[in-house]
C-alpha positions as CSV (number, residue, x, y, z in Angstrom):
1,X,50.3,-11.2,23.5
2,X,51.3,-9.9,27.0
3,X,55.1,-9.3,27.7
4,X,57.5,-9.1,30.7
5,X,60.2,-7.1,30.2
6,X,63.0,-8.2,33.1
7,X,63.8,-4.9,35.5
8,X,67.4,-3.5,34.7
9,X,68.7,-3.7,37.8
10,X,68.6,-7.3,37.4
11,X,71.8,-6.7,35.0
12,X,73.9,-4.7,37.0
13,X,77.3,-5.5,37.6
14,X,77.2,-9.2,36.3
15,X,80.7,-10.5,36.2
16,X,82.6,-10.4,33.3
17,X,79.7,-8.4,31.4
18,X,80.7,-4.7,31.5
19,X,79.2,-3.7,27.9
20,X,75.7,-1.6,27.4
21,X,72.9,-3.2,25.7
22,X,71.4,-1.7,22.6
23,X,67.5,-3.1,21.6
24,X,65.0,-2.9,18.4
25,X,62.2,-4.1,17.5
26,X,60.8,-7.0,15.6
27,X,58.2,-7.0,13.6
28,X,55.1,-7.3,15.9
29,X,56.7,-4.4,18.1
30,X,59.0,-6.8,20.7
31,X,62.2,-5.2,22.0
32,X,64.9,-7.4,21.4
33,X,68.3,-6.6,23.4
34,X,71.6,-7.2,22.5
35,X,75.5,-6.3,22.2
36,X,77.3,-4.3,19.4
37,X,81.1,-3.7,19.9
38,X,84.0,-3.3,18.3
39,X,84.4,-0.8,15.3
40,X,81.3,-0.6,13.2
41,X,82.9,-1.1,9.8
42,X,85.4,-4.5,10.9
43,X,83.8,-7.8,9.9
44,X,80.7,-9.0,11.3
45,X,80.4,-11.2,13.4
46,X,77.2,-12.7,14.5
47,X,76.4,-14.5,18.2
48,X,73.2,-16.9,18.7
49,X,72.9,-18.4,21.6
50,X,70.6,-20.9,22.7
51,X,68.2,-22.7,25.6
52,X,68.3,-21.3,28.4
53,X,71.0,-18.5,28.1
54,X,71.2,-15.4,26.7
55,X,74.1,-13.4,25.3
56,X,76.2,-13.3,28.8
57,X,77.2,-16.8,27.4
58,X,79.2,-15.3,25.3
59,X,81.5,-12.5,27.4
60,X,84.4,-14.9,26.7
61,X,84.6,-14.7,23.2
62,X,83.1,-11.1,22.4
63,X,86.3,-9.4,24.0
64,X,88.8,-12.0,21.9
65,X,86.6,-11.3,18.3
66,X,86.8,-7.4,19.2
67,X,90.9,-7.0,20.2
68,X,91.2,-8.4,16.0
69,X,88.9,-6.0,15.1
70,X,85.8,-7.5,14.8
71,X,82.3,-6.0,15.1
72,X,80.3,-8.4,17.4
73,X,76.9,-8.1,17.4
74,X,75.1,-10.6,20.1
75,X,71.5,-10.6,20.6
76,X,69.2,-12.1,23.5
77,X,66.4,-14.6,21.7
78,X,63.1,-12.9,22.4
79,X,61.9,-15.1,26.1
80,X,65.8,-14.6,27.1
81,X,68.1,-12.1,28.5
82,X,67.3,-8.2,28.1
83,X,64.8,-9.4,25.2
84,X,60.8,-9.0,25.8
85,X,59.2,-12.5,27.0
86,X,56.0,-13.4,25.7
87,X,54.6,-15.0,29.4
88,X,52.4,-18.1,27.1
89,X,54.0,-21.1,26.2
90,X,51.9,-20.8,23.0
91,X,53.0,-17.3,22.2
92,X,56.4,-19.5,21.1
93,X,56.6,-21.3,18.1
94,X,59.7,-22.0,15.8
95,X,58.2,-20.0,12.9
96,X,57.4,-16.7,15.3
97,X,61.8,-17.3,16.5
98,X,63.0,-17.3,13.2
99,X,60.4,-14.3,12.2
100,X,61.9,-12.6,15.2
101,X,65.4,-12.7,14.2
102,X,65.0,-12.4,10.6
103,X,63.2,-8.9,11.7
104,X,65.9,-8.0,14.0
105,X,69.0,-8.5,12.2
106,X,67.6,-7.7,8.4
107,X,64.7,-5.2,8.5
108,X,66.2,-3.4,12.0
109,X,69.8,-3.4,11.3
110,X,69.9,-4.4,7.9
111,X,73.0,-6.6,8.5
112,X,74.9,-8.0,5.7
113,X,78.0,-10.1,4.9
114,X,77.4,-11.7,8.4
115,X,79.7,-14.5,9.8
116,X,77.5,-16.6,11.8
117,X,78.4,-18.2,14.8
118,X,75.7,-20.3,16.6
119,X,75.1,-23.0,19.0
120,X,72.2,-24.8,20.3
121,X,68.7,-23.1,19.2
122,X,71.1,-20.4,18.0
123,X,71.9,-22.7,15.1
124,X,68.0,-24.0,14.7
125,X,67.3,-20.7,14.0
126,X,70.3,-19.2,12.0
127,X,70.9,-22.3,10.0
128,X,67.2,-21.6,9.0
129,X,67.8,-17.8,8.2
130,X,71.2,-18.6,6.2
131,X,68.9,-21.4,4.4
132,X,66.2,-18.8,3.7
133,X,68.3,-16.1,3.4
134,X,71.9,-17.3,2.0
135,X,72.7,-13.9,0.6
136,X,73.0,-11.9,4.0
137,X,75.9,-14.4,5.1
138,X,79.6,-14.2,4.3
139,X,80.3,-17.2,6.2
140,X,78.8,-20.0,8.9
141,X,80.3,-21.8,12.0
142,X,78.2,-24.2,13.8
143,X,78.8,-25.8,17.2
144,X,76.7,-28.1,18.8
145,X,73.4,-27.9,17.3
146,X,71.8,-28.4,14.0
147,X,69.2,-27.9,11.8
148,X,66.5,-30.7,12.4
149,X,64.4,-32.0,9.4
150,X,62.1,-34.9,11.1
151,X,64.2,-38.3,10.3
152,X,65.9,-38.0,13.5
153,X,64.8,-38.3,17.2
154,X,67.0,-37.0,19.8
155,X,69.1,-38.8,22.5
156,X,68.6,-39.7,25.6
157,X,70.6,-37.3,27.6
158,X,68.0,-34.3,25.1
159,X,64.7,-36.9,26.4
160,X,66.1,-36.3,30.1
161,X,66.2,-32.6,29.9
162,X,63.2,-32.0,28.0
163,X,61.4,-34.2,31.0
164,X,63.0,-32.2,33.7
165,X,61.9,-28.9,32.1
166,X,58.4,-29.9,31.3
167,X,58.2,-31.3,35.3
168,X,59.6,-28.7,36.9
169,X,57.6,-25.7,38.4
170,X,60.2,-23.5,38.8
171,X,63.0,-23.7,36.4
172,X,66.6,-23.7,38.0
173,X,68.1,-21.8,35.1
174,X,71.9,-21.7,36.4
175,X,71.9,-25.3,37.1
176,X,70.6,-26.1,33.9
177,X,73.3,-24.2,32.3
178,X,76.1,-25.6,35.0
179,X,75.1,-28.8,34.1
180,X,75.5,-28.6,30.2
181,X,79.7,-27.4,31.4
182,X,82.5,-29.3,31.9
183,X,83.4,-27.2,34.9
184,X,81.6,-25.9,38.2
185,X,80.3,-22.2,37.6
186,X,80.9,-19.8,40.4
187,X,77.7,-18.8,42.5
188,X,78.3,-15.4,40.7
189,X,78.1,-17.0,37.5
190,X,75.1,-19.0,37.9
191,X,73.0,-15.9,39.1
192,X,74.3,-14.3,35.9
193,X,72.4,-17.0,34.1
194,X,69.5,-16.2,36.2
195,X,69.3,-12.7,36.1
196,X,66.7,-12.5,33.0
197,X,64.6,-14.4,35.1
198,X,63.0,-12.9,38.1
199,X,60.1,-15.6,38.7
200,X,58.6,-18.2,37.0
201,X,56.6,-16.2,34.8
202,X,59.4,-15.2,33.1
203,X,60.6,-18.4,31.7
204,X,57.6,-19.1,29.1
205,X,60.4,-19.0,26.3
206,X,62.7,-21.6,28.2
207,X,59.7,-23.9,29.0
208,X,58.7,-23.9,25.4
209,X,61.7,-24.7,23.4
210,X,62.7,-28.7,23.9
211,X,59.5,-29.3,22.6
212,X,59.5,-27.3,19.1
213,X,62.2,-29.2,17.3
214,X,60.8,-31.2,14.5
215,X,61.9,-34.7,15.3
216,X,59.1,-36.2,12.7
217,X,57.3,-35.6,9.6
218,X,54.4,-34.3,11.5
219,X,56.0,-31.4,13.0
220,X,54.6,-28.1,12.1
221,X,58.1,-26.9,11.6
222,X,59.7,-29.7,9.4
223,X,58.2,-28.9,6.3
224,X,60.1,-24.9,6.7
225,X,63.3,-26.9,8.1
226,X,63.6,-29.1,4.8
227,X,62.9,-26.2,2.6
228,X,65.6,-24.6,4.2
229,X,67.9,-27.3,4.0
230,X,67.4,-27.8,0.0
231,X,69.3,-24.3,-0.3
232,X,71.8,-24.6,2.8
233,X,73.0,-27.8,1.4
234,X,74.5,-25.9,-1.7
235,X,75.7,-23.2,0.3
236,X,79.4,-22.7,-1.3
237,X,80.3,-20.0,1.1
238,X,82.9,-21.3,4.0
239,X,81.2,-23.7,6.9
240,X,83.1,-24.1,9.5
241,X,82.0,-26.6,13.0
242,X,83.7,-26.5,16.0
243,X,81.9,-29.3,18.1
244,X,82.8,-30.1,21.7
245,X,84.0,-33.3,22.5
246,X,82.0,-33.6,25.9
247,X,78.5,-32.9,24.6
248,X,76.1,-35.8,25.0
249,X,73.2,-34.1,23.1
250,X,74.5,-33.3,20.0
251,X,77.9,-35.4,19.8
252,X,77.9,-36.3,15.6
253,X,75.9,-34.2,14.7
254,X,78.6,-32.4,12.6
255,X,78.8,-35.0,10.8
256,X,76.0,-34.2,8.8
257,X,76.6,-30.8,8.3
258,X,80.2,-31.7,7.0
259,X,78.9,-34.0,4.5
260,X,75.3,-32.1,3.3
261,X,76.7,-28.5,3.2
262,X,79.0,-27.5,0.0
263,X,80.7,-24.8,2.1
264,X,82.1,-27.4,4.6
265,X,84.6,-29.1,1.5
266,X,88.0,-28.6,2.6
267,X,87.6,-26.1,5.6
268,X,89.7,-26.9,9.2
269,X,86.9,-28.7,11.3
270,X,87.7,-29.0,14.8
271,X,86.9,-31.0,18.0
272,X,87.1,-28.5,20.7
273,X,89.1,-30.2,23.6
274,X,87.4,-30.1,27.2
275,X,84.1,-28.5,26.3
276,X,80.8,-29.2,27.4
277,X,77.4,-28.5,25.6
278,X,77.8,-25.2,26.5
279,X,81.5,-24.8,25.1
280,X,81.4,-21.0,24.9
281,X,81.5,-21.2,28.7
282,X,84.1,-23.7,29.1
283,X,86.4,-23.3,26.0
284,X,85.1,-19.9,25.0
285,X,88.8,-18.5,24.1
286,X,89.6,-21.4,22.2
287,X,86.9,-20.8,20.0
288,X,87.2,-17.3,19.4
289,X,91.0,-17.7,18.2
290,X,89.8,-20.4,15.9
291,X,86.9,-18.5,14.8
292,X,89.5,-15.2,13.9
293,X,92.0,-17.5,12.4
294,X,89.8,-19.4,10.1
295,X,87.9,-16.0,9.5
296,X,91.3,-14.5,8.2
């Protein structure tokens, strides 16, 4: 498949996001990108993000997790960030994200006892790998997203967005992102969001995604998603979600994981307060000292 591979300059001097990238390779030879700090033997911690960010989502939290010691480990999704981006919408299919990943964090960096933190696609493609691969995870937390297995269609507000990306020529990336916070990003911070993405051809990876999740029995992915789901559901090791109270896309969707997953008997639940979709943006500290406290 052909590649871009986003210019570095593109990255330079983005507020709030003073650490150095590291990348590896997947399987089929793609440079992924992403951020390792804090000391390498403190207890993993694991970042996905989701549609359309990359890892700068997360420059709230990843100082917070590292100050209590943590190793944070935050990689771009292949189509995002400092990751290579397939320019088809075809070269993206759920299987080829989850293949991507499992690559990355098991054959390159042969990561174990992982705590898992994910959020939008980040969870569709981490609950996946903890279903598939249950013995590489210490621990899960899950805010706003999901693991979809066909019974269920999407709301409204998801129907809107997925209409607006499919329509739109040229993706506005930062608004997208503004618009999924409870609170107005800075011009700084909405080029930040932006950066990966230099032109349109760039942003095969965001175009792709709304319409990948299995929301029917038809779905190429929904057979893999319930396979997935017959192991995740007797995960025993701690769950942990910390929804947002302001997210119109995946608002009770915790439910579900609370009640199906044997891990999430017992453990502190929370609604985070005065966060949007995007609740690492707007409540990012919050979750990070809920995270380390639940974590110790």
């Amino acid at each position: 498949m052909e590649t871009l591979r986003t210019p570095d300059e593109r990255f330079v001097d983005l507020p709030g996001f003073p650490w150095s990238p590291h990348y590896a390779e997947t399987s089929d030879g793609l440079r992924m990108g992403y951020i390792d700090e804090g000391p390498k033997d403190g207890p993993l911690v694991l970042l996905l993000h989701g549609e359309p960010s990359w890892s700068y989502l997360y420059r709230h939290m990843i100082p917070v997790l590292v100050d209590a010691g943590m190793r944070v480990i935050a990689p771009d999704l292949i189509g995002f960030g400092r990751s290579d981006k397939p320019t088809e919408v075809s070269d993206y299919t759920y299987a080829r994200h989850v293949e991507w990943m499992r690559s990355f964090l098991f054959d390159a960096l042969d990561l174990h006892d992982i705590t898992l933190f994910c959020q939008d696609w980040g969870g569709l493609i981490g609950l996946r790998l903890v279903g598939e691969h249950p013995e590489r995870f210490a621990r899960v937390c899950a805010s706003n997203t999901g693991l979809p297995d066909g019974t269920r269609k999407l709301p409204e507000a998801w129907q809107v967005f997925r209409n607006f990306v499919a329509s739109t020529p040229e993706l506005p990336i930062g608004f997208l992102i503004s618009s999924g916070c409870t609170e107005k990003l800075s011009p700084e911070v909405t080029a930040a969001y932006e950066a990966p993405f230099p032109d349109p051809s760039y942003m095969a990876g965001a175009r792709a995604f709304p319409d990948l999740i299995p929301q029917d029995e038809d779905n190429v992915a929904t057979a893999d998603n319930r396979a997935a789901w017959a192991t995740l559901a007797k995960f025993e090791k701690p769950f942990l979600c910390l929804f947002s109270d302001k997210d119109p896309i995946t608002s009770g969707g915790e439910r579900a994981l609370i009640h199906k997953i044997s891990g999430a008997d017992g453990q502190p639940h929370q609604t985070i307060e005065g966060g949007g979709h995007f609740v690492q943006e707007d409540r990012g500290g919050v979750l990070a000292e809920a995270l380390i406290d639940w974590m110790r």
